[in-house]
Each structure stands twice: as structure tokens, then as C-alpha cells.
C-alpha positions in Angstrom: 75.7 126.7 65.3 72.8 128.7 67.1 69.2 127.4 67.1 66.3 129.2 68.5 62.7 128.1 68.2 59.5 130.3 67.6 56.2 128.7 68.0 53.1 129.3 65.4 49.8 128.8 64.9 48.5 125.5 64.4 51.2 123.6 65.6 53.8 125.3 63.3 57.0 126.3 64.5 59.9 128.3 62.6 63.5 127.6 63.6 66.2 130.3 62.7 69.7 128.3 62.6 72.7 130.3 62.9 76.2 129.2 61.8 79.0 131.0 61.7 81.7 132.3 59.1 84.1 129.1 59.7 80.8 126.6 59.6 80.2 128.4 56.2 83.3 128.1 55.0 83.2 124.2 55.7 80.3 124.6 53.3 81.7 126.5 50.9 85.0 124.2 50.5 82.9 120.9 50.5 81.0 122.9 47.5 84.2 123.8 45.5 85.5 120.2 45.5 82.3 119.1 43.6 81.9 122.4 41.3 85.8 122.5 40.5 84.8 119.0 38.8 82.4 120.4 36.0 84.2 124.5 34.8 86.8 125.4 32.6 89.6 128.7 32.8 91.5 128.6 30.2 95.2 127.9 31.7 94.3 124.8 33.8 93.0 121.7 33.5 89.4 120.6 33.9 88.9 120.1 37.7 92.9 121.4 38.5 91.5 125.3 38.8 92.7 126.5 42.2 90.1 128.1 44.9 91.0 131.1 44.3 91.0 131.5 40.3 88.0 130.1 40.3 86.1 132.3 42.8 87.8 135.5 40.6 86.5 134.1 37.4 83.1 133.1 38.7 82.4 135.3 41.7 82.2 133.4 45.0 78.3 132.6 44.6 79.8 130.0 42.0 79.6 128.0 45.5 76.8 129.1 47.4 73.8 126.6 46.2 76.1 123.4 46.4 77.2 124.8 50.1 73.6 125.4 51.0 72.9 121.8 50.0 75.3 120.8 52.0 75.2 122.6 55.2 70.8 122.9 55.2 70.0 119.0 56.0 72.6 119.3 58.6 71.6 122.6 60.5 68.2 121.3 60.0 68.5 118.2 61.4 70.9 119.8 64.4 68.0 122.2 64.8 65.1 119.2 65.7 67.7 117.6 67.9 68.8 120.9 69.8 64.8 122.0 70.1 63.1 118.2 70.3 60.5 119.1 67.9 58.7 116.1 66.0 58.1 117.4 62.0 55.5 115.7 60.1 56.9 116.9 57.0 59.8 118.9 55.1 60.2 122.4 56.0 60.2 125.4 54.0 62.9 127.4 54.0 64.5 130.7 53.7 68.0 132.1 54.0 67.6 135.1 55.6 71.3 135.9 55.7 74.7 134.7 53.7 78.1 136.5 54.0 81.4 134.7 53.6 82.5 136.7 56.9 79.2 136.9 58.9 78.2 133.0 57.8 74.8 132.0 57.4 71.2 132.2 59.1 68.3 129.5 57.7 64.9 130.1 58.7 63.2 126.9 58.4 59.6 126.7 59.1 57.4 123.2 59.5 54.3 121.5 60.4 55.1 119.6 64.0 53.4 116.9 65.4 50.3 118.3 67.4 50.7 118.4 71.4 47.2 117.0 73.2 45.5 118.8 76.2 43.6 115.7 77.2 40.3 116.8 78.4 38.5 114.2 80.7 38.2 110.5 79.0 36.7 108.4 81.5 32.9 108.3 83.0 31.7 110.4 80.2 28.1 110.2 79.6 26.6 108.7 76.7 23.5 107.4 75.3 23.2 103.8 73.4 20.8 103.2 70.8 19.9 99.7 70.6 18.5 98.6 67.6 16.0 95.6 67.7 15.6 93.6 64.5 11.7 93.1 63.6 10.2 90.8 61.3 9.6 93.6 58.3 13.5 94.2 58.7 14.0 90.6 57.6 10.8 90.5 55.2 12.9 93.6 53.5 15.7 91.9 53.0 13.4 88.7 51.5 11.8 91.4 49.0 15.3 92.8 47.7 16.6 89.4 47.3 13.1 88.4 45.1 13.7 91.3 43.4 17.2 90.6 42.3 16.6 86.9 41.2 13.3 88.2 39.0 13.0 88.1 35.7 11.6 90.2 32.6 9.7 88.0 30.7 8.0 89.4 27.4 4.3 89.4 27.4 2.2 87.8 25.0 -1.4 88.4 26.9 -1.9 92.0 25.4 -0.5 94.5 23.6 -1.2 97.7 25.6 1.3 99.4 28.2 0.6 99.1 32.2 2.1 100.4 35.0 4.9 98.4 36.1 6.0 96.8 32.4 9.5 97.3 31.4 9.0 98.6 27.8 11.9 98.8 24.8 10.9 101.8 22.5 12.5 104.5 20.6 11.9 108.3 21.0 12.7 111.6 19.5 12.0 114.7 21.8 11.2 118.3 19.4 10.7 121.8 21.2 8.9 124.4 18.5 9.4 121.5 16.1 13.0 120.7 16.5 15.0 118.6 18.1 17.0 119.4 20.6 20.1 117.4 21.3 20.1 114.6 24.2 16.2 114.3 23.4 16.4 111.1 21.2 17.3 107.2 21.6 16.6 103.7 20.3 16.3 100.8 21.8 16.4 102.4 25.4 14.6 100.4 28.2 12.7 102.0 31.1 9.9 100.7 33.9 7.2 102.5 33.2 6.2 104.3 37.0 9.8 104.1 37.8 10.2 107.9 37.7 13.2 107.7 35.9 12.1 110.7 32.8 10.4 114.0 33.7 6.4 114.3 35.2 4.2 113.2 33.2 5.9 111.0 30.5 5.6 108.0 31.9 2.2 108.1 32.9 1.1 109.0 28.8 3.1 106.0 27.8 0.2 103.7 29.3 -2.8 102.4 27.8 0.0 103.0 24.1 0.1 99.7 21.8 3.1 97.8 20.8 4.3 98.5 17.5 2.2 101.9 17.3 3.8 105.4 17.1 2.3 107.9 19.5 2.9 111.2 21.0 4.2 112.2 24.4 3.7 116.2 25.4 5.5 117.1 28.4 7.1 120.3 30.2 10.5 120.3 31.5 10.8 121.3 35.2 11.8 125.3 35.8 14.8 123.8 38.1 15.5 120.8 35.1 19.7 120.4 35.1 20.1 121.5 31.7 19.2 125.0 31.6 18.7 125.2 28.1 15.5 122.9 28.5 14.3 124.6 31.8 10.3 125.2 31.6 10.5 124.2 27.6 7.3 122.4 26.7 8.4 119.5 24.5 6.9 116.9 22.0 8.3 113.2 21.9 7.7 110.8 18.9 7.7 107.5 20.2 7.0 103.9 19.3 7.0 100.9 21.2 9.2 98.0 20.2 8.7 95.8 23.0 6.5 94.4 26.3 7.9 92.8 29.4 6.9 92.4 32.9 9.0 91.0 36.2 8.1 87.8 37.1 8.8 87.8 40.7 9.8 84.7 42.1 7.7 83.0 45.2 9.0 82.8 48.7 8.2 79.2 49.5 11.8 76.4 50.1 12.3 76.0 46.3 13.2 80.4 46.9 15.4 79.2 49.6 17.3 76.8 48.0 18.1 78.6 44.8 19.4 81.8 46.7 21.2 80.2 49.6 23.1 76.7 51.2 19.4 76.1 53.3 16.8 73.8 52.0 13.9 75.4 54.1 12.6 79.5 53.9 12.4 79.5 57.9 16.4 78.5 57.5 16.8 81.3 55.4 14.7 83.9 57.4 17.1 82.7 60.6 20.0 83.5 59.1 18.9 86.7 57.6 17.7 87.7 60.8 21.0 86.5 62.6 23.3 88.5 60.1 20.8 91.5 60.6 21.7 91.7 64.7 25.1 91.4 64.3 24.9 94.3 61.9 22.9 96.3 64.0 25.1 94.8 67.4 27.9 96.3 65.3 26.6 99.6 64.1 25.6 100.2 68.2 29.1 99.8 69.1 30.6 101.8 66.7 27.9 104.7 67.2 28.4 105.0 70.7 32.6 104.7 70.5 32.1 107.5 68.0 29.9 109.3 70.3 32.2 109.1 73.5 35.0 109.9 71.7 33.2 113.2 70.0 33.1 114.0 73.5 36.4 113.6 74.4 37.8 116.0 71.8 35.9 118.5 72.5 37.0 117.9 76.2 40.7 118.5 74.3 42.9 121.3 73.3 43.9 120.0 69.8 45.6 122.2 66.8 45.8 119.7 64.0 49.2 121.2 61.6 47.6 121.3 57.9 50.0 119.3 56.6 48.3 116.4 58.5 45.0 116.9 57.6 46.5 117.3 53.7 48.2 113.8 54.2 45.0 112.2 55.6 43.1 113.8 52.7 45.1 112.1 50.6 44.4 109.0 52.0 40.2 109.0 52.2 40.6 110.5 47.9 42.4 107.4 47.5 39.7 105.1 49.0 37.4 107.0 47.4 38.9 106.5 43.9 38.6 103.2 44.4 34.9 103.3 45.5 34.2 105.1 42.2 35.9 102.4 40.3 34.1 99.7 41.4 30.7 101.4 40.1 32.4 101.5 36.9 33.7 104.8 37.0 36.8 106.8 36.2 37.0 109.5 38.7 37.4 112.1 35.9 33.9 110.4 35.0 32.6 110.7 38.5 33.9 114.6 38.4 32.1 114.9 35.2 28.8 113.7 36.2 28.7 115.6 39.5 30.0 118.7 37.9 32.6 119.3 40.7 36.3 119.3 40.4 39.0 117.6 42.8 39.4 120.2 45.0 36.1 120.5 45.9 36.4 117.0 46.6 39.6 117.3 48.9 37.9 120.2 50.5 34.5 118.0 51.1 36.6 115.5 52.8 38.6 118.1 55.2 36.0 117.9 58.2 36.2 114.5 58.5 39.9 114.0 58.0 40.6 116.2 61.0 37.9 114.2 63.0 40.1 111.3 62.4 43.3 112.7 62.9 41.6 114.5 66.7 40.8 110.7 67.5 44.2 108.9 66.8 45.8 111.6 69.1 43.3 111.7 71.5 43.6 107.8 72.0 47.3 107.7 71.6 47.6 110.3 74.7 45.3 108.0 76.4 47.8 104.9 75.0 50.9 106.8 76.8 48.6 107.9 79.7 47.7 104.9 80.8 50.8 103.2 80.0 48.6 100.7 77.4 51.1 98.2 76.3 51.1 95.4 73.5 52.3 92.3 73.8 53.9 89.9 71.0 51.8 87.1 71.8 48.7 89.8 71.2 50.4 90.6 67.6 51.1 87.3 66.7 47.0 86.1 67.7 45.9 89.3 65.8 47.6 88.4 62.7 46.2 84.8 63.1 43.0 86.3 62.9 43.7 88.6 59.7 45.1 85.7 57.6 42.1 83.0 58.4 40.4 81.8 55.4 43.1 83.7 53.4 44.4 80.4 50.4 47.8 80.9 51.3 47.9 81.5 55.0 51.8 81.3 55.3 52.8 84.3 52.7 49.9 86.3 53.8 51.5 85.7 57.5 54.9 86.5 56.7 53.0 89.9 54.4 52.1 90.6 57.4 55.0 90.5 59.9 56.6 93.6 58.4 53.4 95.4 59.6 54.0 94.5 63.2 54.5 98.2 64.8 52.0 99.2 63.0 49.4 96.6 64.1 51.5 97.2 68.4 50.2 100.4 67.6 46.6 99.8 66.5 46.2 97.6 69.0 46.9 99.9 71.4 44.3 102.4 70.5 41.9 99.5 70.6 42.5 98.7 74.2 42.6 102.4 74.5 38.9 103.0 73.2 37.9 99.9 75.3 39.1 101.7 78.3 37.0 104.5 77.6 33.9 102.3 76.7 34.0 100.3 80.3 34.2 103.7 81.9 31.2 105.2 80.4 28.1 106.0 82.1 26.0 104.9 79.3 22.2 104.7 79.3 20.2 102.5 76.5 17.5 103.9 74.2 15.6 101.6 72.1 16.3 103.4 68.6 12.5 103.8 66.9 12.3 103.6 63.2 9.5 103.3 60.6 9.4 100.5 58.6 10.7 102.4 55.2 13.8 103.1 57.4 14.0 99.9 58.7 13.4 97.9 55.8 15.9 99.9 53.4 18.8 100.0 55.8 18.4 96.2 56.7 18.6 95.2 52.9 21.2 98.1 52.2 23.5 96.2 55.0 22.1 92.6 54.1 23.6 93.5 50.7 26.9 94.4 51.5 
């Protein structure tokens, strides 16, 4: 058996295996003992039809694909032994050449795992952004939880639609006096000033009576989603069925108590404001690690195989599948309502799956570099941690054991990226932002 080894593109290589007539023919009488089993000559018995008869009655290619299957895993596997190449998946193959007297030559070509030029890793340059936690961050936070423990209360004080009221009412949309379809409901709810229906409809439903009927005239946008409607002016029919407002709760210690374990609003305002820095200590951290280790691949020579980046795709669809479910979703649904496909999807998530395939290899060459090692007791402490709070710490532990290499090797990429963080020459910046900014991504990450 003769291996030789061609290198690609991307971290592809082809190997062209070689064996020769006698290796064949070890293939090709492993393949008649199993194919003698199932054929018939008349003459003989089933499974009793000598080598011979059988390759005259059938032709010798009666054994070639059972002989293939038979001699491929082994001359592929030789191959990656003989050339010390690390596939990260199965190859595909080709048999360029089968003779019973010449043997037979498999060209077998496959993804390999990637080889890192490791640019420089250690007193890079970066800039922190420190993020500093101001009283409208927390006030945000205090407004978003008032707004989720309101209530819509009906209102008995006047009859007349404001700004602001959440109204029930029934419409029916006509364009050159008919309707159109997707222009009609009952019973449908909307905050009037909430922007939810096209300019100018909400703003004609004030100052309309309950009970009444009255008329809404409106134009549909030139850029409006469905096409058919596009610039169309339109009359709606509608008729209010029913007046509420929000009653908005005070922020006073009765506020505290019914949202949280404090008895006091300053309690509550602490710990909001407590949660909030860790957040933002948290989001810093991760920022500049990203940052430093942007840097570092881009210092590196890295050729990520495809078949990697498919297999990570794979894996941030899967999440995302299960993000889309927990808004209530199907992702055929999701698909639906974004009028994309999967594909698009997949492709949408190809930048980032190779960022995150660049920064595994790029710290696991620093990991071997370095010589970063793991200890047991380190494992053993880390899964302490995972399974705290967990109602049955002792079968989440022992879930957990099986996962040991794979937690050595996290690990180690952790102590990696801490290695590169203590190097850094890093220089703060106080991180400005306006109080929109502030406020919605405090209560966004409050929230969570």
C-alpha cells in the first residue's frame, strides 16, 4: 500500500492510496465469501458456487463494491496514519483506478483540522470601556418594572378617545369601496399613539365616542410590505367597543414590596443598581477579551476547512431554534414572517461561526504554547460550581463527570484568555451614552 498526500486550499488535503493486485485480491476474496451467500447457478447449491463459476456467470464486478467496502476504511485509515493528518470529517472519495492485475488507486479527499500561524498574543494594545451606572439607568429599570405590574382599567369618566387609552373596537378597511383582504377585525385591542397601524390612523381615532361608528381615511405608505396596498388611499369603518387606560402603579415601599423580597424602595433601588454594575462589570470584560482576541487573529494565519464552519453552523441554528421557540414560534413560522428561508439563515450565521472557530484555535495554540495544564482538583471545583443550587446536586454531579475532557479543555482556554488579558496594555475609556441608550439597555439586561 502506497499513500501520497496533496495539500489544498482551505485546509483540504486529497490522499491517493495505492494497493496493489495481491492487496486487491484480499478484497476481492473477503467480497466473494459474503456475495457467494445471497446468488444462485443452476447446478450448485445456494452459497456452494465455486469462485470461479461465479465470476463466469456474473462477470468479476459481481465483487467489486463489497471489496471496495472492505478494503476503503482500511487504506483510508492506513492513509491518516502513514501522512498524520487530523480529519474533521468523512472523506469523499473516488476510485480513480480498479484492475484485478494492476489493483486499485482511491483518491480520498477531506476537510483536516486547520494548522495556526500564531501571530503575537501577548502585550497587545486595547482599549476598555468602563461603563458607570447612573441614577436614570436604575430609574429605567424602576419605569419598566411599573410598567409591567400596570393595569388597564376601563374608564367610566368620559366617553371620548385620548392619547394614550387602550381601546377594543372593530374595523373594516375599503379601497374604491371594497374591501381588501387583511383590512378587517373585531375585537382587536391597540394603544392609541403606540404607532402600531399606518400614519395617521391613530391620531383620527381621538376625540371618537364609545359606541359610535366613525370613519378613518388614511394612505398606505409607497414602501408599505404588501405591495398590493402600496400608496392605496383607504377608508376604514370603525366603531369603538371599549375605553381603558393604564393605571400605573406608584413608586413608594408598598411598589417595593409587591415586586421584590425588600420592604423599603431605597432597598430595591440598591439592588437594582448592584445587579446593573455587575452587568455592565461583565459586559466590559467580555468586550475587551473579544477585542484582544480580534486582534490576535488577525495577527494569525488561519484557513478554517468548511466543513467546520458547516458543523458550527449547525450548532448557533440549533440555539437559535430554540430562541424562536421560546417567543412562541415554530421556526417555519419565524421563516414565514421574515420571508427568508433556512439557508439564508445558515448563511447569515457563517461570519460569526468562523469568528468562533478562529478563537478556539487561536487559544488552543496558545493552550499547547504555553503548556496551560488542568488539574483534577480544578475540574472537580468547577463542577462544584455548575451544580450549586441545582435540586439534585448528586445526579447533576455524576451528569456531569462524563463531561470531564471537555470541561479540562474549556478550562484551559479560560486560563488561556486570562493569559492574554494580564498581558494587555490596556487603557480605560469612560464609555458615554445618552440616557435613551442608557436607560433601554439597563432595563433590557435588568430584564433578562
Amino acid at each position: 500500500m502506497k499513500t501520497t498526500l496533496e495539500k489544498l486550499e482551505k485546509s483540504r488535503v486529497r490522499l491517493t492510496v495505492e494497493l496493489d493486485a495481491q492487496e486487491f485480491e484480499e478484497g476481492l476474496a473477503k467480497a466473494y465469501t459474503k456475495v457467494v451467500k445471497n446468488v444462485s447457478v443452476p447446478g450448485f447449491r445456494k452459497g456452494r458456487v465455486p469462485r470461479p463459476i461465479l465470476e463466469r456467470t456474473y462477470g468479476e464486478q459481481i465483487l467489486y463494491e463489497d471489496a471496495i467496502d472492505y478494503l476503503l476504511p482500511k487504506a483510508y485509515q492506513a492513509g491518516v496514519e502513514e501522512t498524520g493528518i487530523n480529519p474533521v470529517e468523512q472523506p469523499d472519495v473516488d476510485i480513480e483506478k480498479i484492475d484485478r492485475n494492476e489493483g486499485i488507486v482511491f483518491k480520498l479527499e477531506v476537510d483536516v483540522y486547520p494548522t495556526v500561524e500564531l501571530g503575537e498574543y501577548k502585550e497587545i494594545e486595547a482599549e476598555k470601556e468602563i461603563e458607570v451606572i447612573e441614577d436614570e439607568d436604575v430609574e429605567g429599570v424602576l419605569k419598566s418594572l411599573q410598567e409591567r405590574h400596570s393595569e388597564l382599567v376601563v374608564v367610566d369618566s368620559r366617553n371620548d378617545v385620548q392619547k394614550g387609552d387602550f381601546v377594543v373596537f372593530d374595523f373594516k378597511g375599503y379601497i374604491d369601496d371594497q374591501p381588501f383582504q387583511g383590512g378587517a377585525a373585531e375585537d382587536y385591542t391597540l394603544e392609541v399613539g403606540s404607532g402600531q397601524f399606518i400614519p395617521g390612523f391613530e391620531d383620527q381615532l381621538i376625540g371618537m365616542k364609545l359606541d359610535e361608528e366613525g370613519e378613518v381615511k388614511v394612505t398606505f405608505p409607497e414602501d408599505y410590505h404588501a405591495e398590493q396596498l402600496a400608496g392605496k388611499e383607504a377608508v376604514f369603518k370603525v366603531k369603538i367597543k371599549s375605553l381603558k387606560e393604564k393605571m400605573i402603579p406608584e413608586l413608594d415601599d408598598d411598589f417595593a414590596k409587591d415586586v421584590s423580597e425588600h420592604e423599603t424602595l431605597d432597598e430595591l433601588k440598591a439592588e437594582i443598581k448592584k445587579d446593573l454594575e455587575e452587568q455592565a462589570t461583565r459586559r466590559t470584560k467580555n468586550k475587551l477579551e473579544n477585542t484582544l482576541l480580534e486582534k490576535i487573529i488577525s495577527n494569525s494565519s488561519i484557513e478554517v476547512p468548511e466543513a467546520m464552519i458547516q458543523r458550527r453552523i449547525d450548532a448557533l441554528m440549533q440555539d437559535f431554534a430554540h430562541r424562536v421557540l421560546h417567543l412562541g414560534l415554530t421556526i417555519d413560522q419565524y421563516l414565514d414572517m421574515t420571508q427568508q428561508n433556512k439557508e439564508q439563515i445558515r448563511e447569515n450565521f457563517r461570519e460569526e461561526a468562523e469568528r468562533l472557530i478562529k478563537a478556539d484555535l487561536v487559544l488552543e495554540e496558545i493552550v499547547e504554547k504555553e503548556g496551560i495544564t488542568i488539574e483534577d482538583e480544578e475540574i472537580d471545583s468547577k463542577i462544584e460550581e455548575m451544580v450549586e443550587g441545582h435540586p439534585d446536586p448528586e445526579a447533576a454531579t455524576e451528569q456531569w463527570q462524563v463531561h470531564r475532557e471537555s470541561i479540562r479543555l474549556s478550562l484551559e482556554k479560560e486560563k488561556a484568555l486570562q493569559l492574554i488579558v494580564n498581558s494587555a496594555v490596556v487603557t480605560e475609556k469612560v464609555l458615554e451614552k445618552t440616557t435613551e441608550e442608557a436607560t433601554a439597555e439597563a432595563t433590557a439586561e435588568h430584564e433578562e
